[in-house]
C-alpha positions in Angstrom: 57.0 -19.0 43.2 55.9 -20.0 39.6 58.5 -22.9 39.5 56.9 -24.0 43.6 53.2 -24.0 41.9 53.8 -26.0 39.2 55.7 -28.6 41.1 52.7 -29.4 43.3 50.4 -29.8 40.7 49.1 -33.3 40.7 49.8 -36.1 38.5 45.6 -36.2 37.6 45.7 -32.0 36.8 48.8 -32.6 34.2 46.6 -35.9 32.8 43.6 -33.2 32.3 45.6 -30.5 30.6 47.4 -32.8 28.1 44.2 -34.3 27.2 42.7 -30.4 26.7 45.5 -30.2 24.1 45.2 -33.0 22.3 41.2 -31.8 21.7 42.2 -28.6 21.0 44.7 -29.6 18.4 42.4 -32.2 16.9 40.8 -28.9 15.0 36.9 -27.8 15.0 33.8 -29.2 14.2 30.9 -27.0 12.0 27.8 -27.4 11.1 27.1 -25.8 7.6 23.7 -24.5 5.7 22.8 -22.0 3.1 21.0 -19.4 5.1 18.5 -18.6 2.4 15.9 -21.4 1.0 13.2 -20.9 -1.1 10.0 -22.6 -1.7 6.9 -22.7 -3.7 3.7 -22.9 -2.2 1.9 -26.5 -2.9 5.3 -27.6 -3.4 8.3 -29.0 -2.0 11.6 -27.7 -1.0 14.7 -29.3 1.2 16.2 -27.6 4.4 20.1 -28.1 3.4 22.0 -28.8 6.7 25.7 -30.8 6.9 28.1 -31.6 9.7 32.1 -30.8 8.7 34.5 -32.0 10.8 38.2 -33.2 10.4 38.2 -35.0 13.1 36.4 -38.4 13.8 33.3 -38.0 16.0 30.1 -39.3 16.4 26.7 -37.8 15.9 24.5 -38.5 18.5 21.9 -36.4 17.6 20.3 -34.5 14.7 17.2 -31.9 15.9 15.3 -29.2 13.9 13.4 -26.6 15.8 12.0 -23.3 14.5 12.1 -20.3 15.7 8.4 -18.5 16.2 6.7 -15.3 16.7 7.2 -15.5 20.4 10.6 -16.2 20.6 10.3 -20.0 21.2 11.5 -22.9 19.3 9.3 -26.1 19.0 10.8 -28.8 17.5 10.0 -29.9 14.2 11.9 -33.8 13.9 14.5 -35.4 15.8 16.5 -38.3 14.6 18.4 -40.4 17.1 21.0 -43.4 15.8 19.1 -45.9 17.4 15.7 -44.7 18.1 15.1 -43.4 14.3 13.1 -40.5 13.5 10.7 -38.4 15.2 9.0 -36.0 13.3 5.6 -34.1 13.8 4.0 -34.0 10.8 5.7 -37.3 9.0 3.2 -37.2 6.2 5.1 -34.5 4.7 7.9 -34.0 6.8 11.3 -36.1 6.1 15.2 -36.9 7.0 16.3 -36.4 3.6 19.4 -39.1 4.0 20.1 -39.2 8.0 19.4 -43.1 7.9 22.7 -43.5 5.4 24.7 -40.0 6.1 23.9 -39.1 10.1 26.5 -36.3 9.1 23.5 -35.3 6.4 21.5 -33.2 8.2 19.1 -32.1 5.8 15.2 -32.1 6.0 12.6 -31.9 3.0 9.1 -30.5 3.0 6.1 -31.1 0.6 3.1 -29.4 0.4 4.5 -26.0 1.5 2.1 -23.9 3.1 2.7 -20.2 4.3 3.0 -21.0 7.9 6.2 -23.0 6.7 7.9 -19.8 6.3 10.2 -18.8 9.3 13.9 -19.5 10.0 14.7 -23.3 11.2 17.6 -24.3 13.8 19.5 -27.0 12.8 21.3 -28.8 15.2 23.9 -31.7 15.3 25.3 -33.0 18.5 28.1 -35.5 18.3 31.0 -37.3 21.0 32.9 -36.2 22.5 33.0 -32.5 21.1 29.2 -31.4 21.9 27.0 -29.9 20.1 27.0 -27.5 16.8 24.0 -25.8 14.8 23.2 -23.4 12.5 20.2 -21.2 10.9 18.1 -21.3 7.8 15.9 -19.4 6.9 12.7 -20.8 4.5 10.6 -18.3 2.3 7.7 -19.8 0.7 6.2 -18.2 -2.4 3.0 -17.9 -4.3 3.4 -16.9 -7.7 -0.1 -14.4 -8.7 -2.6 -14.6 -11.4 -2.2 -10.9 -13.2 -4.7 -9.4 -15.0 -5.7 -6.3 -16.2 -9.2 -4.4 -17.7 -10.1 -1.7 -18.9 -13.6 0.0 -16.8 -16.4 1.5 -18.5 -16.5 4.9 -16.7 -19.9 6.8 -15.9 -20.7 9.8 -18.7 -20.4 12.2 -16.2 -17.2 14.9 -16.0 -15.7 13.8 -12.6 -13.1 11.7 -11.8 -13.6 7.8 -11.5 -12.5 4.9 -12.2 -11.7 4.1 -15.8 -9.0 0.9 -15.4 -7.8 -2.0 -13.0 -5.2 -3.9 -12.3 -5.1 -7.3 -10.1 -2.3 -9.7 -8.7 -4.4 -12.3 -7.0 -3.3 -14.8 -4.5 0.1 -13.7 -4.1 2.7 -14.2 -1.3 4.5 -11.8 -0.6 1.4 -9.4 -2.3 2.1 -8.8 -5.6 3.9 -4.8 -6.3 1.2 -2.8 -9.0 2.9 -0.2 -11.0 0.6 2.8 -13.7 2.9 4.4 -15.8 4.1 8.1 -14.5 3.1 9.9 -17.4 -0.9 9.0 -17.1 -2.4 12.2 -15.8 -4.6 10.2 -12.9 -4.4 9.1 -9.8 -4.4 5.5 -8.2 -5.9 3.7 -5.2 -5.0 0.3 -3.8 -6.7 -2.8 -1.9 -5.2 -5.2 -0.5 -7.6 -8.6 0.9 -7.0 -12.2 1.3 -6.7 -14.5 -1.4 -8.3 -17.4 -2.0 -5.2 -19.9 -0.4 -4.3 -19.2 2.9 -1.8 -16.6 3.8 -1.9 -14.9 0.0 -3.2 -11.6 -0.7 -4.9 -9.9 -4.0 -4.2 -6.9 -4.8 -6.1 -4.7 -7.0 -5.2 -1.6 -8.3 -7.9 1.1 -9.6 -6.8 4.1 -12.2 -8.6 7.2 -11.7 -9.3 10.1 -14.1 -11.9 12.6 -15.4 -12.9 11.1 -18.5 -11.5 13.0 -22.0 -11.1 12.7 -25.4 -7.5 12.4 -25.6 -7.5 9.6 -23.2 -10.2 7.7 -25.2 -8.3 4.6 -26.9 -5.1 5.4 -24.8 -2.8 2.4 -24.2 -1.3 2.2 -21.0 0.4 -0.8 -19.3 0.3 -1.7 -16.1 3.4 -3.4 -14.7 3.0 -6.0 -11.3 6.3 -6.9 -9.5 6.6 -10.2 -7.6 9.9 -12.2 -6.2 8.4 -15.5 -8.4 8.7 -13.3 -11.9 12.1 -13.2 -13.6 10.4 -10.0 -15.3 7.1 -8.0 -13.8 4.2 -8.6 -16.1 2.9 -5.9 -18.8 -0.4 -5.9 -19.3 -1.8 -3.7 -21.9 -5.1 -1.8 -21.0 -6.8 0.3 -23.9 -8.8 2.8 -22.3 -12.7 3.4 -23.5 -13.6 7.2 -22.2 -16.9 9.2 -22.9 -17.0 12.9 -23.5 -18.8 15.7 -24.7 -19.7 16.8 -28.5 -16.5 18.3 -30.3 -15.4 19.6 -33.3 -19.1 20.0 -34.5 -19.3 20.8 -38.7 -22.1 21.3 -40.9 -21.6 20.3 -44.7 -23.3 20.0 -48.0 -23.2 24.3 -48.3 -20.3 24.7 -50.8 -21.6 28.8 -50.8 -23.0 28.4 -54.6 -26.9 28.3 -53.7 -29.0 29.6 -56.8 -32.5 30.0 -56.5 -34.9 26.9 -57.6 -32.1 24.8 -56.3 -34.1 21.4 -55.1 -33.2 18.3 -52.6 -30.3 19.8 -50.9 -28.8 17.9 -47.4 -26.8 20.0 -45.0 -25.4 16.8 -42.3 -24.3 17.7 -38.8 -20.9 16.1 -37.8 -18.9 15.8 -34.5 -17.1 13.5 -32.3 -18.6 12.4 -28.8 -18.5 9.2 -26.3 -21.5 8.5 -26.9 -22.6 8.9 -29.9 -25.9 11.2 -29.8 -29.1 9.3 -30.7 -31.7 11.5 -33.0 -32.9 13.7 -30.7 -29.1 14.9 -29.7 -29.2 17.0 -33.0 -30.8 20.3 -33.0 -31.3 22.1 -35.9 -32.8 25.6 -35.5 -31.7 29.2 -37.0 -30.9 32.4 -35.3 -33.5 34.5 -37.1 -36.8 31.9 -36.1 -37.6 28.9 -37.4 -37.4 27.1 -41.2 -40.1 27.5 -44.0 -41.7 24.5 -44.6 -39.7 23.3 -47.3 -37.3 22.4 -44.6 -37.4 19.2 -42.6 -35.3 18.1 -40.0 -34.1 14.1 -39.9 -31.6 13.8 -37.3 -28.1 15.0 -38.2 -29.7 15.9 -41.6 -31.2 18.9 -42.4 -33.5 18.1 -45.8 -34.1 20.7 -47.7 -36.3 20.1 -51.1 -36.1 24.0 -51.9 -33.9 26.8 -51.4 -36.6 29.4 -51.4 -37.3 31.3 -48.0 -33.3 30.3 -46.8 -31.4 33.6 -48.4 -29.3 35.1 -45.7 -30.2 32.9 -43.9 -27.8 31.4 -40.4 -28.5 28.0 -40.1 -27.1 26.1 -36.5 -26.9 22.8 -35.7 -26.4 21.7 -31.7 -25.3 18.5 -31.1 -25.6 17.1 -27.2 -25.1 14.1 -25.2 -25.4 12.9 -21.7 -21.7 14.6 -20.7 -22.4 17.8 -22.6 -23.1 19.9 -26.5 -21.1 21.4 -28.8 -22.9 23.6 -32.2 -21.5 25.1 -35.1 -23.7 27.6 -38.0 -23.0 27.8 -41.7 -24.4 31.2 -43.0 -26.6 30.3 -46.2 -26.7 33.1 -49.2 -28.7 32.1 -52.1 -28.1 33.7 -55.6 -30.4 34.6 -58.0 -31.4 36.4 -60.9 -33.8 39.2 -60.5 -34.6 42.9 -61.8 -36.1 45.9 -60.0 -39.8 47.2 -61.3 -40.9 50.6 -60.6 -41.9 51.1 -56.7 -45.2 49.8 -55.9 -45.0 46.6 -58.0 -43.8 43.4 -57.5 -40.0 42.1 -57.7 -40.1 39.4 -61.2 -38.4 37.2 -62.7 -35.2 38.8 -65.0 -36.7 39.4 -68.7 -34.8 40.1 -72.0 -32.6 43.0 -72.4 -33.0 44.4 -68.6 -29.8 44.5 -65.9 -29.5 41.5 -63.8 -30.1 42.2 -60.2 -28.5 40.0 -57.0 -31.3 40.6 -54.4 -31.0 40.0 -51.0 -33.2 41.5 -47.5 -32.0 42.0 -44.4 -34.0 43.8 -41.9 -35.9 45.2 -44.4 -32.6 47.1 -46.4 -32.0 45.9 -49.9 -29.1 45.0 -51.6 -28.6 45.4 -55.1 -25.6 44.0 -57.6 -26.5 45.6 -60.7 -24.5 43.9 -63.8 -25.4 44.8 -67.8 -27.8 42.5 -69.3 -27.1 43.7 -73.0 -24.6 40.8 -73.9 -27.1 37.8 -73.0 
């Protein structure tokens, strides 16, 4: 039955097949491309596409379309042998070498924008094998401006913003990295940038303002597809907070009586620094005699009488809080003890010497021989 079929075939049908064989054996055609291309926005960039073929055919046609949102594929230039080039926005749209090469393919855009971006058909059409094509697909950059600042938080205790970081005018949006071992937290926002189809992003550090964050340096890090290596930018951080480590000095604890023009000064450390009126001086037992004046973080003092046992506290405060510390004040002197009913005087010859001090009304005496002065 085989041997019956193949007898009647006619002389036309054995034409067909032979000819089918020859094709077939006359190997492929392809049309090749890099799928990935890359371009700069503002700039130019060249949409590689090339026929192969071992075989000698003829290109009839070369047409680019790409592919949208929706799924449809307008065309972006045709070139025809004879008719030459059609192209829809010719003033930056061009055949790279089509009128030499119509095997050459390939296309080259100026003045990249982001709606450039998307993935491009190419396809070749030749005789008598038909039609071949191929994808690429064209990313358009925009390389960000980076920058980085340190922000002058608010003297208040809470958390806020105390640094920023920006990648403006970016495409893709630029990546904004804090180091992990700030104790904060960060926000983003993202808006458009100035060119169309770029984005700024800026990047705000949060924390409640301290002292061991004050002159920190931290570095933010931005990302981007256009940087080799992401961007460090160093941020010194500038925090307030409240009075600490408060000290009083000038008492070295060796007051004698008819000691004149002593200076006790009020130190501490605090964002921002106090003006006059942040310093307090006062004492626990009432106020100072009137050889006692107060002169900011100075305490002027043009005579020691009237300060024995005496606590003297200075209070240091700012707009985020206070801090105090108190230096107890003993004065020594030289004195010896009359009969009751007369007045305390002055140490004379050949007496005992007497340390005198009062406190709430109890005396205390330290008695030492007077016989050797």
């Amino acid at each position: 039955m085989a041997q019956l079929a193949g007898a009647t075939r006619s002389p036309l049908s054995w034409l067909l097949l032979f000819c089918y064989a020859l094709w077939k054996a006359g190997g492929d055609i392809n049309v090749l491309a890099p799928y990935n291309s890359t371009g700069v926005l503002g700039g130019s960039t060249t949409l590689h596409c090339r026929l192969t073929s071992n075989e000698n055919v003829t290109v009839t046609q070369i047409t680019w379309m790409k592919t949208d949102s929706g799924g449809s594929h307008p065309l972006v230039a045709v070139f025809h042998p004879k008719k030459g080039p059609n192209i829809n926005e010719p003033e930056r749209v061009k055949f790279l070498a089509a009128q030499q090469d119509l095997r050459n393919a390939s296309l080259a855009i100026s003045n990249l924008s982001v709606t450039d971006e998307g993935i491009y058909e190419c396809q070749i059409a030749t005789f008598p094998r038909g039609s071949k094509s191929t994808n690429v697909r064209l990313k358009v950059q925009a390389r960000p401006k980076n920058t980085a600042e340190a922000l002058e938080p608010s003297p208040t205790l809470i958390l806020q913003d105390v640094a920023k970081c920006i990648s403006a005018d970016g495409h893709p949006p630029g990546r904004i990295i804090w180091p992990s071992n700030v104790n904060g937290s960060h926000r983003e926002i993202k808006e458009p940038g100035s060119q169309p189809g770029t984005t700024t992003v800026t990047s705000y550090l949060s924390m409640v303002p301290s002292r061991q964050a004050d002159g920190k340096n931290i570095t933010c890090r931005v990302e981007h597809e256009s940087l080799k290596e992401p961007d460090q930018l160093l941020v010194t951080l500038s925090q307030p907070y409240p009075p600490e480590n408060v000290s009083i000095s000038g008492y070295d604890g060796n007051w004698y009586v008819d000691l004149t023009n002593l200076v006790l000064t009020c130190e501490a450390h605090s964002k921002p620094e106090p003006d006059m009126a942040g310093y307090n001086w006062n004492t626990t037992t009432g106020d100072f005699p009137n050889s006692v004046k107060r002169q900011g973080n100075k305490l002027l003092i043009s005579t020691v009488d009237g300060l024995n046992n005496t606590v003297i506290v200075c209070k240091v405060t700012n707009a985020l809080g206070s801090g105090q510390d108190q230096v107890h004040i003993i004065v020594k002197g030289e004195y010896f003890l009359v009969s009751p009913g007369r007045a305390l005087q002055s140490n004379p010859p050949e007496r005992e010497n007497v340390q005198y001090s009062s406190v709430n009304g109890n005396y205390s005496l330290n008695m030492e021989p007077n016989g050797t002065r």
